[in-house]
C-alpha positions in Angstrom: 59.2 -77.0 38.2 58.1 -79.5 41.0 56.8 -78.6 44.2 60.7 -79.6 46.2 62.6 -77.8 43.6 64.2 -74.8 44.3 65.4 -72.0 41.6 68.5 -70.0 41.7 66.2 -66.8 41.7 64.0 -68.3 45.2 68.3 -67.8 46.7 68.0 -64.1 47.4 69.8 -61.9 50.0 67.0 -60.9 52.6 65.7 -64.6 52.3 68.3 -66.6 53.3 69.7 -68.0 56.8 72.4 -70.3 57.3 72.3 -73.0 60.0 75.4 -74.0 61.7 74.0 -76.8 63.8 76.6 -77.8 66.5 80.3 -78.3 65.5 81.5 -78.4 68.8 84.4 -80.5 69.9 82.8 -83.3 71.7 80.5 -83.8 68.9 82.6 -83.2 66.0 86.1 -85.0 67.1 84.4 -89.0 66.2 82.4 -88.0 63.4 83.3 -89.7 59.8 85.3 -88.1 57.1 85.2 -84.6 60.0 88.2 -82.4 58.2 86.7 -82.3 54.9 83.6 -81.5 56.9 84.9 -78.6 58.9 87.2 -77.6 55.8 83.6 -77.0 53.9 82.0 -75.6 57.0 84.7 -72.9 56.4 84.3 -71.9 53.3 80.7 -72.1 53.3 81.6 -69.3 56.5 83.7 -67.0 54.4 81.6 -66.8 51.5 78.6 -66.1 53.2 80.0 -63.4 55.3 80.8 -61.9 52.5 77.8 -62.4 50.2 74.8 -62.9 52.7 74.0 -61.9 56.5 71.6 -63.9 59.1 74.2 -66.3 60.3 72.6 -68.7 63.2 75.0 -71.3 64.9 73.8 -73.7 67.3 75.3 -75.6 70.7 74.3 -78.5 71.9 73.8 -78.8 75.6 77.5 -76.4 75.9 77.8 -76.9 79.5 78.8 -80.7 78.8 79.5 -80.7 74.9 81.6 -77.3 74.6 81.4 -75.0 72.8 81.6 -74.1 68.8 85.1 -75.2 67.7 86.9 -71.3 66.9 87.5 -72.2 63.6 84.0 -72.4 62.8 82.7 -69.2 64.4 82.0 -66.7 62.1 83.0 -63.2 62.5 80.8 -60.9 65.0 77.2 -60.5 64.3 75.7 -63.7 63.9 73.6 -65.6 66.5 74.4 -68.5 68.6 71.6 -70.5 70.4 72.5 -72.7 72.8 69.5 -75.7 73.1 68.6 -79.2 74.7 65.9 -79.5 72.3 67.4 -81.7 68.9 65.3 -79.5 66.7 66.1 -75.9 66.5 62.4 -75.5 65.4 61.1 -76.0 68.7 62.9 -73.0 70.0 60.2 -70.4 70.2 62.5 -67.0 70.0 64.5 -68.7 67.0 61.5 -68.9 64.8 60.5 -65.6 65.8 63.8 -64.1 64.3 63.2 -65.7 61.4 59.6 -64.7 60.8 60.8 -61.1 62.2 63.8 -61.4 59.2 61.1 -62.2 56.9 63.7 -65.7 56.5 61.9 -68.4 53.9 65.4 -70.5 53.3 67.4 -72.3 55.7 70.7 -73.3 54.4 72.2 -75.9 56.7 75.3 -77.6 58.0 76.5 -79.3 61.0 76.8 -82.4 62.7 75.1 -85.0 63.2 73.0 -85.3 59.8 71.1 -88.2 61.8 69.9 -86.4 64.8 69.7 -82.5 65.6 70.3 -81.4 61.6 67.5 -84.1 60.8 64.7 -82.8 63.1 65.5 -79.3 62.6 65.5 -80.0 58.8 61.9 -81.9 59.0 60.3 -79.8 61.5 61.7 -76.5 59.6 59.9 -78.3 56.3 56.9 -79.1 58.4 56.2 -75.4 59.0 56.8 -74.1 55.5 60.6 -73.2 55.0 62.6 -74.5 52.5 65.9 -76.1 53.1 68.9 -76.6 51.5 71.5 -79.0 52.8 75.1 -78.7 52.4 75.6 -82.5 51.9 79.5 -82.5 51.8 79.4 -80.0 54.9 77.6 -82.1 57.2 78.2 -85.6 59.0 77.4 -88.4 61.3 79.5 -90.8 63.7 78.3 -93.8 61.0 78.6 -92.9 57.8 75.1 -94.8 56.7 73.4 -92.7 59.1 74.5 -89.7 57.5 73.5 -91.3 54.5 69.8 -92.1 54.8 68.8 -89.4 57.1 69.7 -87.3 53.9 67.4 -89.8 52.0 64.7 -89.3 54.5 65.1 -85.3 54.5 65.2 -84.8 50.5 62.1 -87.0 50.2 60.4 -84.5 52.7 61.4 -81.8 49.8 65.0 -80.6 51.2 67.2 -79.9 48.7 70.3 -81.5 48.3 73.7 -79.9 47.4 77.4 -78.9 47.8 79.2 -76.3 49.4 80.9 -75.1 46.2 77.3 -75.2 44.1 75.8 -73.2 47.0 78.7 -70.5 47.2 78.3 -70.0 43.1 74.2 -69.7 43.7 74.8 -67.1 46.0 77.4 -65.4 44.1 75.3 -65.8 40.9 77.8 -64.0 38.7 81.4 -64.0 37.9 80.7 -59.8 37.1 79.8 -59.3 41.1 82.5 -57.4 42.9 83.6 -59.9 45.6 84.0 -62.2 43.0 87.1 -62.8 42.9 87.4 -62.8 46.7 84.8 -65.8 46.7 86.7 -67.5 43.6 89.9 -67.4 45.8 87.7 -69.3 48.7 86.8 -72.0 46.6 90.1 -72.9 45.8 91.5 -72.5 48.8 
């Protein structure tokens, strides 16, 4: 196994975080190809919440951007951030959760790939955490932007996938009780 590769077994419960990084309406309304975006963003949502815990979303400067769109907020008990900074890794009480959490694998989505998910991403890589990008449930304005700043951050040894491949990881079993419940997600 290379050195970027991640195996299904390295996905485990007490390791895991997901990243919602600013789907707020400002942001989200020009971005390219947004409903299959937020649709995945959803689903990546409900199967989590049902499989994982350590749910982190992210706002953008909320006083002028907004706030998360309410579709996209998970039920109670995750953790917003609001930030200035791009990077989420330059917020000093975030990366002390996730040391405190004993958190080793970020599992991101969001807007814009190009910009805040981008310099979380490499700074997150930078200080040892390995990343997983939901490809299809992230986005840009542009869509080449999008494009090679997921070039950029899987040659920095993120790992690329999809928000149906990461729901089955996580699951890892068609015997697991909320199966169907997840299956039922998916095809939703």
């Amino acid at each position: 196994m290379k050195d970027h590769e991640i195996s299904s077994d390295k996905v485990s419960a007490k390791l895991n975080a997901l990243l919602i990084i600013d789907t707020q309406e400002k942001i989200i309304r020009p971005i390219f190809n947004k409903d299959s975006i937020v649709k995945n963003i959803k689903k990546l949502i409900n199967a989590y919440q049902i499989l994982e815990e350590n749910i982190f979303v992210s706002e953008q400067n909320p006083l002028k951007l907004g706030v998360t769109i309410p579709a996209l907020l998970p039920k109670p008990g995750f953790r917003k951030i609001e930030k200035m900074e791009f990077s989420l890794a330059k917020i000093d009480e975030f990366l002390k959760e996730l040391k405190n959490k004993k958190i080793t694998n970020l599992i991101v989505c969001g807007i814009e790939t190009h910009i805040c998910i981008q310099q979380t991403v490499l700074d997150c890589l930078q200080i040892g955490f390995e990343v997983i990008l939901i490809s299809d449930a992230m986005g840009s304005r542009n869509k080449i932007d999008h494009e090679i700043a997921l070039q950029r951050m899987t040659q920095r040894g993120a790992i690329l996938t999809t928000t149906e491949s990461m729901i089955f990881e996580l699951c890892k079993t068609a015997d697991r009780k909320e199966f169907k419940e997840i299956r039922n997600i998916i095809i939703s």
